[in-house]
C-alpha positions, 0 to 999 in steps of 0.5 A: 518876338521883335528883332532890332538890329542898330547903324552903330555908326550911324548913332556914333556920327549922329549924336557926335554932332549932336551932343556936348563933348565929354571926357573919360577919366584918361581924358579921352572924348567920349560923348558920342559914346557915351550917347550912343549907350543912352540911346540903346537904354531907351530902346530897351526901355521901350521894351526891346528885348533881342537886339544887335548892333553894328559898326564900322571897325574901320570905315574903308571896306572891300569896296575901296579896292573895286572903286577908288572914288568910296568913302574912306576915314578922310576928313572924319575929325580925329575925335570922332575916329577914336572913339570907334573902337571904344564904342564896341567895348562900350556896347559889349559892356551893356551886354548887347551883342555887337558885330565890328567889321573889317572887310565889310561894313555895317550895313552888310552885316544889318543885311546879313542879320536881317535876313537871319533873323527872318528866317526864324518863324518865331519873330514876328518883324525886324527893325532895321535901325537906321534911316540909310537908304542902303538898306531900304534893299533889305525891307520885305513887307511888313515884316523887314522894316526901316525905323529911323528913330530919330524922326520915329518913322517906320518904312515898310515895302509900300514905304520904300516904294513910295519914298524912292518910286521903286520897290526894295529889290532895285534900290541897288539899281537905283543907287548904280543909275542916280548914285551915292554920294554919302558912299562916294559914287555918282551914278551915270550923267542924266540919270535922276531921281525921277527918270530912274524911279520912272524906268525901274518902276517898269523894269525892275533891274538894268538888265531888263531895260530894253537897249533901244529907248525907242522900245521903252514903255515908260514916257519920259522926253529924254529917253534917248540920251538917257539910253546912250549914256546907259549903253556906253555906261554899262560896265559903269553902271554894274559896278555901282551896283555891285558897291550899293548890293549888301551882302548878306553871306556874312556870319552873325549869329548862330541864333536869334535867342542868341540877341536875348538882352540879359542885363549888362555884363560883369564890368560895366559899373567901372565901364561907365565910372571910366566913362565919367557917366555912373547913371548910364550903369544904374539905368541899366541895373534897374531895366534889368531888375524891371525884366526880373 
């Protein structure tokens, strides 16, 4: 069996820029959930069968507490904000599992359910959908992959490697040395793409990069200062790679025959009457009765 495992964030903030805005019956906008739900249709249209979703209950996470410069709901246009919550009811609906979280963010629980779903030796390779460089740390082979689905593209090891000049176990020390800006930390002065990925490619993780440049075996002219900002940096450079390492200890679920998709659940059809979209309730009716 395959395993997808779905940003519903991410799809909440793509297809909000994406797609018309649209009302449910109380008048509340709705269109990106609304899109959200066609899109998991056409997944498992494609033959999708264990599946799983999550979200961000609320944006800010534990990691708001460990650095004050992380991502938090400001400047998130309300109408986007309020339908958070209504897509998790709107997901459970269609009988897709869903993990809402809290304290951590969606991406820990992709890396928590990843790393789950492998430990099964009956599935056979785990789609991570989301283009988010974040998880690129939890690709493993051929068998943990990334789908971006929006541009159909899948990055397996070799992909990560080739994107990013490091293999998936540095990117969170890729991440604390050029930083995040979608996540709200800048890494350390000088440190770019290229001299990072030139540095890690040689020594993997910060602690095994020499202290002295003059002992680095990677060419790179402005080595030197380089070094220094990474000397009086260092306790910098640790905690930003402690906000961009996913944790992974989370629980999820108990089983992946748990993410078996069984057709939408009691209440759906009203669900999506509420939601001023009936056709998203006959596409699911009839992939179910196309499953038997």
């Amino acid at each position: 069996m395959d395993v997808h495992l779905v940003d519903g964030t991410y799809e909440l903030f793509r297809h909000y820029y994406a797609v018309p805005g649209a009302q449910d019956a109380a008048g509340h906008e709705v269109g990106a959930v609304r899109a959200v739900l066609r899109s998991l249709l056409a997944l498992l249209k494609t033959g999708a069968t264990h599946l799983g979703v999550a979200t961000d209950h609320v944006v800010e996470s534990f990691r708001n507490q460990l650095w004050s410069g992380y991502k938090t709901s400001a400047g998130v246009p309300p109408d986007l904000l309020s339908q958070f919550h209504p897509l998790e009811d709107a997901i459970r609906g269609l009988g897709v599992v869903v993990w809402p979280m809290v304290e951590m963010e969606a991406d820990d629980a992709l890396a928590a359910a990843a790393k789950k779903a492998a430990a099964d030796p009956r599935v056979r390779r785990i789609y991570i959908c989301t283009p988010d460089k974040d998880l690129a740390q939890c690709v493993v082979g051929d068998r943990v992959v990334l789908l971006d689905r929006r541009k159909m593209q899948t990055r397996d090891a070799p992909g990560v490697e080739a994107k990013f000049g490091v293999p998936p176990a540095s990117i969170p020390d890729y991440l604390a040395l050029v930083g995040d800006s979608a996540d709200g930390f800048p890494g350390l002065p000088g440190w770019g793409p290229k001299s990072t990925a030139a540095v890690l490619s040689r020594y993997r993780h910060l602690e095994a990069i020499p202290a002295s440049p003059a002992d680095w075996d990677v060419p790179l002219a402005n080595a030197a200062p380089l070094g220094a900002t990474l000397r009086r940096e260092w306790d910098l450079a640790l905690l930003f790679r402690n906000l961009a390492t996913l944790r992974t200890d989370i629980p999820v679920f108990d089983s992946v025959d748990d993410l078996l998709w069984a057709g939408p659940a009691p209440g759906f059809e009203r669900l999506c009457a509420d939601l001023g979209d009936p056709d998203l309730w006959q596409r699911a009716r009839a992939e179910a009765a196309r499953r038997g």
